[in-house]
C-alpha positions as CSV (number, residue, x, y, z in Angstrom):
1,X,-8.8,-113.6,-13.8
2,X,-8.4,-116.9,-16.0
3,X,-11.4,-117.4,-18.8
4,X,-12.7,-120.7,-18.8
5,X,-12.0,-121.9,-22.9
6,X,-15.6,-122.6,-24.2
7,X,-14.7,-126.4,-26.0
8,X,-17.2,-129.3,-27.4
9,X,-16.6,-130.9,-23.6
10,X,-18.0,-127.8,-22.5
11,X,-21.5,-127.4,-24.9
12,X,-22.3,-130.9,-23.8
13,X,-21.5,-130.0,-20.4
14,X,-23.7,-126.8,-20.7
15,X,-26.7,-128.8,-22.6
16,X,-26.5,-131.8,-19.4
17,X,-26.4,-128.6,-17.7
18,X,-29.5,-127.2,-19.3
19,X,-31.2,-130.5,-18.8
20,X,-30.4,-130.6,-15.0
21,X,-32.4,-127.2,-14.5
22,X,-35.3,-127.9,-16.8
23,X,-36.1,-130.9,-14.6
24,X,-35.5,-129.3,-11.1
25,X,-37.7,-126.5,-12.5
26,X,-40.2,-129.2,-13.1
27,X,-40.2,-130.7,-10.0
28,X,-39.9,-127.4,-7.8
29,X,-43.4,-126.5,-9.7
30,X,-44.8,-129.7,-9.0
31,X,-43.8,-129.7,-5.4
32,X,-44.9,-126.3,-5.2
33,X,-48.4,-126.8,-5.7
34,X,-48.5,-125.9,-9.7
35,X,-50.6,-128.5,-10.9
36,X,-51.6,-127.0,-14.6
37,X,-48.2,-127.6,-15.1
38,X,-47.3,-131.2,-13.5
39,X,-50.7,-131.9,-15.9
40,X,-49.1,-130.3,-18.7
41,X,-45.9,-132.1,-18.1
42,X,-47.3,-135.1,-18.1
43,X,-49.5,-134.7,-20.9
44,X,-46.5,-134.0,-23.0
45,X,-44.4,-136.6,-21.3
46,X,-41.8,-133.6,-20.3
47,X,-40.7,-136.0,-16.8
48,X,-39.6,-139.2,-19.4
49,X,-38.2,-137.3,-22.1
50,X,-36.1,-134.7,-19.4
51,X,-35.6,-138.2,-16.7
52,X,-34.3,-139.5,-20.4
53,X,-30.9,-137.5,-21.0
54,X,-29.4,-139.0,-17.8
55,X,-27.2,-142.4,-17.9
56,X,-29.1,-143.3,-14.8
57,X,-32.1,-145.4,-14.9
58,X,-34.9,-143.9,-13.8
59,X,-38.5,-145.0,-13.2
60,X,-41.0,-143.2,-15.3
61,X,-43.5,-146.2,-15.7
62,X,-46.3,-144.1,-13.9
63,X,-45.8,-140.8,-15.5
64,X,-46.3,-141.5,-19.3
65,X,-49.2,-140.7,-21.2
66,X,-52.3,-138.2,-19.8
67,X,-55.2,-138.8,-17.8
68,X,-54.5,-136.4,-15.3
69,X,-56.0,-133.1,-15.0
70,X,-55.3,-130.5,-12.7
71,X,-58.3,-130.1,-10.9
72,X,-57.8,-133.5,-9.8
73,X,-54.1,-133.3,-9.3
74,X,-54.7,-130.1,-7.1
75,X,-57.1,-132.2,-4.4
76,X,-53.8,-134.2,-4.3
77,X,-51.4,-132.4,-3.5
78,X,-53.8,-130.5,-1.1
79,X,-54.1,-133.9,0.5
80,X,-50.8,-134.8,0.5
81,X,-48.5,-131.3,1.1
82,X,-51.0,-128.4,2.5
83,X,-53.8,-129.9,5.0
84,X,-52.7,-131.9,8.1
85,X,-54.8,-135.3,7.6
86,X,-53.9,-139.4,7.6
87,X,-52.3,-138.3,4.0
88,X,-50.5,-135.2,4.9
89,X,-46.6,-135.8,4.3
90,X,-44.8,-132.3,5.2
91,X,-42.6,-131.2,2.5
92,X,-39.6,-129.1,3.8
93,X,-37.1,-131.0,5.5
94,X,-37.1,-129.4,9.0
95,X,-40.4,-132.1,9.5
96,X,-38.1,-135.3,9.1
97,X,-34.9,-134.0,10.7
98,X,-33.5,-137.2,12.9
99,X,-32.2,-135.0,15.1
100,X,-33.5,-132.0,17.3
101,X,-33.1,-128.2,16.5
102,X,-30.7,-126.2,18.9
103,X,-29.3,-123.7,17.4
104,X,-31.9,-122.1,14.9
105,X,-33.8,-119.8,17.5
106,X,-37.9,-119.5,16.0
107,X,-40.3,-117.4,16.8
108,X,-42.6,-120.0,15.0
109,X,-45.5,-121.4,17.1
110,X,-44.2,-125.1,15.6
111,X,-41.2,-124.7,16.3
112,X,-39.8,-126.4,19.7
113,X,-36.3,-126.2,20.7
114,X,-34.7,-129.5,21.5
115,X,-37.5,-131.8,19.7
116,X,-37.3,-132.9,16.0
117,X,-40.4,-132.4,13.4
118,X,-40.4,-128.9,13.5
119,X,-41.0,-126.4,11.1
120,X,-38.3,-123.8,10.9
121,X,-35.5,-126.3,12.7
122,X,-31.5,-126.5,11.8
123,X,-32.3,-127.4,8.0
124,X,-34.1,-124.3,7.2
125,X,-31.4,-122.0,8.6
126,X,-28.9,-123.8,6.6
127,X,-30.6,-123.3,3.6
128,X,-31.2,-119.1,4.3
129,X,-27.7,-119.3,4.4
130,X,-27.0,-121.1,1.2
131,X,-29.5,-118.7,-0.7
132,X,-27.7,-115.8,0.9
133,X,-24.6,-117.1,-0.3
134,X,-25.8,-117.2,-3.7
135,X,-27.5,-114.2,-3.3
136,X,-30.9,-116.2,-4.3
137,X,-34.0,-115.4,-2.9
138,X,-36.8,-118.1,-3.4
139,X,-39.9,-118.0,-4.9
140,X,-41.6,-121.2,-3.5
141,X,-42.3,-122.8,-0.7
142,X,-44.5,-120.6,0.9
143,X,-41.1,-118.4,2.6
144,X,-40.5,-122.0,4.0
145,X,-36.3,-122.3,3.5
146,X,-36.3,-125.6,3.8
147,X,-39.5,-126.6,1.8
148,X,-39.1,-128.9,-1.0
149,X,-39.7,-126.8,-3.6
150,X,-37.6,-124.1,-2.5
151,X,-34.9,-126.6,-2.5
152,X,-35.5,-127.4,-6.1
153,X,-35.9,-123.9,-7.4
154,X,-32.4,-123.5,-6.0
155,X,-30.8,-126.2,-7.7
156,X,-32.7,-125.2,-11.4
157,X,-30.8,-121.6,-10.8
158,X,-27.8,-123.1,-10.1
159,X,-28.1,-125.4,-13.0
160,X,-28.6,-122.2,-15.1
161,X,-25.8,-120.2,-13.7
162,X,-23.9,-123.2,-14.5
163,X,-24.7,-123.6,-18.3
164,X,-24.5,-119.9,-18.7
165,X,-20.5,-119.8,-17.4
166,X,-20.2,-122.6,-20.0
167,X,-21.4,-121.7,-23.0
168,X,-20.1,-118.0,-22.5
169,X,-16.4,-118.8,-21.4
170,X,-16.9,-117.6,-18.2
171,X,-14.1,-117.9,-15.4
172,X,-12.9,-121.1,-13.6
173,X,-13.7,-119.3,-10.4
174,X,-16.8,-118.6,-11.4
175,X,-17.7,-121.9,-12.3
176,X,-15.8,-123.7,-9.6
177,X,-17.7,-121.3,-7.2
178,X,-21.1,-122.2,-8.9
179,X,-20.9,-126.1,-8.5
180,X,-19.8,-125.5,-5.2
181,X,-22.7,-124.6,-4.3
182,X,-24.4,-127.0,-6.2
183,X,-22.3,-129.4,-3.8
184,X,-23.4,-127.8,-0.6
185,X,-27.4,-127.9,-1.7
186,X,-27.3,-131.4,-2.9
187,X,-25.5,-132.5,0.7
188,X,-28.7,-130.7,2.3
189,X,-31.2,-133.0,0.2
190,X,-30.4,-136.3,2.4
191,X,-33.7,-136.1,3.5
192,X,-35.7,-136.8,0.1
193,X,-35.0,-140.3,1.0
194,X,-37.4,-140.6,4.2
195,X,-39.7,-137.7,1.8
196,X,-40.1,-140.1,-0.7
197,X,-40.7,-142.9,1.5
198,X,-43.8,-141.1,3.2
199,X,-44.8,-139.5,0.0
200,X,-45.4,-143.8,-1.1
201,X,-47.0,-144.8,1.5
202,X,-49.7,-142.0,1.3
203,X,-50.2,-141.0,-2.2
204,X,-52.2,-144.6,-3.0
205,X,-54.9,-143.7,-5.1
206,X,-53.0,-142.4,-7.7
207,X,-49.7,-142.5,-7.2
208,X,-48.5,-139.7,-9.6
209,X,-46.8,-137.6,-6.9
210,X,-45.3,-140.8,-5.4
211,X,-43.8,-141.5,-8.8
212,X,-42.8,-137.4,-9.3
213,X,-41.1,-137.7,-5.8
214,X,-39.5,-141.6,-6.5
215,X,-38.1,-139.7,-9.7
216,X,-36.9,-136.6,-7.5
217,X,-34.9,-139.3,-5.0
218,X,-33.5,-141.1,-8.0
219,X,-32.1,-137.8,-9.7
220,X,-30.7,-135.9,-6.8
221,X,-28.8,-139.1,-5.6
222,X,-27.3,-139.2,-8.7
223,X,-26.7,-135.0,-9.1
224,X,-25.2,-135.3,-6.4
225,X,-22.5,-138.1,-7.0
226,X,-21.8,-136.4,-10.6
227,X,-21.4,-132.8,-9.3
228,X,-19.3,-134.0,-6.5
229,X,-17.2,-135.9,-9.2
230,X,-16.9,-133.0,-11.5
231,X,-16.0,-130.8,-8.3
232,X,-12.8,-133.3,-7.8
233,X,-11.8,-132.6,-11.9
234,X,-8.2,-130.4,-11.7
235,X,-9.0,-127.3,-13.4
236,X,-6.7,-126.4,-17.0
237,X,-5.8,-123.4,-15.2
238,X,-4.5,-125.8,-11.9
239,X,-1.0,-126.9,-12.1
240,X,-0.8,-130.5,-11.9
């Protein structure tokens, strides 16, 4: 098996890397109901300085500075992600599916074969079989596959996995293997688009989580571009 030479290409890589899974970490917390630290985070300014390392631009107008606690930030997200209400945007990606769920059989009482909104539907099976692939098991999201902060939680590990196989020389395979993955999760996350959408149109008082999830739509349209990119890079142990 071929080691992958650890170079200077290869720290930057690893620290861009490093970078990556700090903010999915960030917003997989924030998404998964950890307020204390989405207040902490933006107390600090953690979202601009992380949103910062990328050569994207990305709109962190609204989440400088403090003023947000996370008693406050709790009713929400509450408001927003957990109780069904004229707020209440669903945030796993079975809910905003264009199309209807066939295949996935559910035993969930939300779940209807053949119409689209469910919870459980197509996007959540695809997901289980990512995370088995990777032989990930998540955290968040409430056992929800397909829930946003699931999704997020994946990506950080990934991005992990990633800076670890470059900083320690690990295999090409390895590492080709890893941002495969990376590939596959990222072509899941279409629907943050329409998530963000509803997320703005709902979260008008404050408007922090409609800024978090603006950022989040920004980001992984962009991750997802530059790990398809470096995906399409020969590898040095590739003939040309």
């Amino acid at each position: 098996m071929s080691e992958h030479t650890n170079t200077d290409g290869d720290r930057d890589e690893a620290a861009l890397a490093t970078a990556r899974a700090r903010l999915y970490g960030l917003l997989a917390a924030t998404f998964d109901g950890e307020t204390e630290t989405t207040a902490a985070a933006l107390d600090r300014g953690a979202f601009v300085t992380v949103a910062d390392v990328f050569p994207i631009d990305i709109e962190t107008a609204d989440l400088r500075g403090d003023g947000h606690d996370a008693d406050s930030l709790a009713i929400g997200y509450d408001n927003l992600f957990v109780v069904p209400g004229t707020h209440y945007v669903p945030p796993f990606a079975s809910a905003h599916a264009a199309d209807p769920s066939e295949a996935f059989e559910s035993d969930s009482r939300y779940h209807t074969a053949g119409e689209a909104g469910e919870l459980l539907g197509d996007p959540a099976a695809d997901m289980a079989q990512l995370y088995a692939a990777a032989g990930f098991s998540p955290e968040r999201g409430d056992d929800i596959p397909d829930h946003v902060a699931a999704c997020f939680e994946f990506m950080r590990a990934l991005c992990e996995r990633e800076a670890t196989l470059l900083e320690g020389g690990g295999s090409e395979s390895n590492l080709d293997a890893v941002r495969e993955l990376q590939t596959r999760a990222l072509s899941q996350l279409g629907w943050i688009d329409r998530f963000e959408e509803a997320v703005a149109s709902r979260d008008s008082v404050e408007g922090v989580f409609a800024a978090i999830a603006r950022l989040a739509r920004t980001f992984t349209a962009w991750d997802a571009q530059d790990v398809a990119h470096a995906d399409e890079q020969p590898s040095e142990t590739t003939p040309a």
